[in-house]
N, C-alpha and C positions, 0 to 999 in steps of 0.2 A: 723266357718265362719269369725269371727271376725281378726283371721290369716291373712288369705286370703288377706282380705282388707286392712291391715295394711302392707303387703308384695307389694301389689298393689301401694298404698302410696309410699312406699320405691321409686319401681322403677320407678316411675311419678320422684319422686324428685330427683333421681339420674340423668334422662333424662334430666329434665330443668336444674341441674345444672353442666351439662357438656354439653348442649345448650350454659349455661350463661359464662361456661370458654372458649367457642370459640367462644362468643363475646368479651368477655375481652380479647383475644389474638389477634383478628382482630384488636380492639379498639387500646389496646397498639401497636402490630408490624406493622400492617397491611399497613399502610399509609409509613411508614419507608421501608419496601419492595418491596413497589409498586414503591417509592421514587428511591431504586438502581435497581429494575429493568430497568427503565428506565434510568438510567442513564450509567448503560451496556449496552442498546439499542444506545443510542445514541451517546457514546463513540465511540461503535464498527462502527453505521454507518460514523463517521466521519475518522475513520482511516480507512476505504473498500474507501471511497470517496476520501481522501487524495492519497492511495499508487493508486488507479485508476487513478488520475489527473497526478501522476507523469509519471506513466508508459505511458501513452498518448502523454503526454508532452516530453518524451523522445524517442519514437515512430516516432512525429511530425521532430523532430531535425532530425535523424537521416535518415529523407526520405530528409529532406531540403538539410543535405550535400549531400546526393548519389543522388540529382537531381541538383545539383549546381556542383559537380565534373563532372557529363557526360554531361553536359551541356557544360561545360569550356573545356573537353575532345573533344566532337564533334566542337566546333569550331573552336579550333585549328587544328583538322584533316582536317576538309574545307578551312578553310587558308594555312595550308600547299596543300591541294589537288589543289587549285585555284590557288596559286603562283607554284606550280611547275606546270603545263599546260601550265601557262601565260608565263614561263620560256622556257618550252618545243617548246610552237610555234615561239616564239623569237629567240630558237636557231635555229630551223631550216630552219628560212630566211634569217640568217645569213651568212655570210662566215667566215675566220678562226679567225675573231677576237673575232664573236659571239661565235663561238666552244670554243675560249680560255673563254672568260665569262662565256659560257655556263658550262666550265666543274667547275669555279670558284662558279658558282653559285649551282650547282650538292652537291660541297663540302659544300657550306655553309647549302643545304637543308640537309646535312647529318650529321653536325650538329646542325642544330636547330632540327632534329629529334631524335638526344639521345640527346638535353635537351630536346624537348617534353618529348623523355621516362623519362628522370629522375623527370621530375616536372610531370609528371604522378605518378610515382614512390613515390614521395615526398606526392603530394595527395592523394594516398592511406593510405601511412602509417598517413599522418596526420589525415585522415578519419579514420582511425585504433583505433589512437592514441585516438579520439576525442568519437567514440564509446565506449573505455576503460574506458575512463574516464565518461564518460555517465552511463555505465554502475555501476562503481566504486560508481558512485553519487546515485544512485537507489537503490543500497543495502546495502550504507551507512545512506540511506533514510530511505529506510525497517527497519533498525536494529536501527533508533533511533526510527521511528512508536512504533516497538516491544516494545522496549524498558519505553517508553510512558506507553504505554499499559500494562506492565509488574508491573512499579510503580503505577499507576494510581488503578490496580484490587487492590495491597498490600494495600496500601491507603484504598479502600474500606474493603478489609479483615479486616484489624486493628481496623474501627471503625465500624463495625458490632457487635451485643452479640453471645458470642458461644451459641453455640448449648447446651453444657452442664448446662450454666449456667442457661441461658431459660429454659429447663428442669426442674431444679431443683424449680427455681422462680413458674411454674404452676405447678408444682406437691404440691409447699407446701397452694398453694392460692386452688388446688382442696380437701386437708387433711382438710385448713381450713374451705372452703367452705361445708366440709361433716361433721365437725364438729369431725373427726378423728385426729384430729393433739393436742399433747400434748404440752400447753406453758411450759416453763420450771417455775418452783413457783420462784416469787422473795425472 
């Protein structure tokens, strides 16, 4: 009987003191952990918030130009639409000196209509241009985020304990704690 009991003992004290080393491991890491998780939380939400703001922000621009180019596009369609009518009726209460304006005036809407097209032409590719470079800006944006992000984890890598070394540190506090661990004799 007295075995028994003493087998009993053992595993009581094995139990409380591997209770007692994962309070000493919480005590010690525990706050330190909590400490980079959050601050991978918060990291991360600041860089999801940052590349969001951009891509918005970039979104925003790129409706402003394609609503400010057809805009400037349709009005000068109406200007020319209004001035050649106003020309039209003009010519035809004319006589032939009106017809000779008229046809003078014909030429002139016929070029101010290929510089419309070219300064159409010009505002596309400058809208083009201006998307490119928008774009160019957002994933030079992204890649310094990443980037951030990239040094910022190392950073935290570097000043974490390995795993191994941890390991080793409670495996010799549970030898000691068991009273299994040989000091070396001085």
């Amino acid at each position: 009987m007295p075995k028994k009991a003493s087998q009993g003992n053992k595993a009581d004290a094995t139990d409380e003191a591997n209770a007692n080393v994962d309070k000493i491991r919480d005590i010690l890491f525990g706050g330190q952990m909590r400490d980079y998780e959050q601050r991978f939380t918060t990291l991360e939400k600041r860089l999801s918030q940052n590349i969001e703001n951009v891509g918005k922000d970039l979104e925003r621009r790129i409706e402003r130009l394609d609503t400010f180019a057809k805009r400037e596009i349709e009005k000068l369609s109406e200007q020319i639409k209004t001035e050649r009518k106003d020309r039209i009726a003009d010519s035809k209460q004319g006589s032939g000196e009106l017809n000779e304006f008229s046809n003078q005036v014909e030429s002139w809407f016929a070029e101010v209509e290929e510089k419309l097209t070219e300064e159409v032409k010009d505002i596309r590719e400058a809208a083009n241009e201006q998307n490119n470079e928008l774009t160019a800006l957002m994933r030079q944006t992204q890649e310094q985020l990443q980037a951030s992000l990239d040094r910022q984890t190392g950073e935290l890598s570097d000043s974490k304990v390995a795993r191994e070394d941890l390991a080793a540190l409670l495996t010799e506090v549970a030898l000691r704690l068991n009273k299994d661990f040989k000091l070396p004799k001085a």
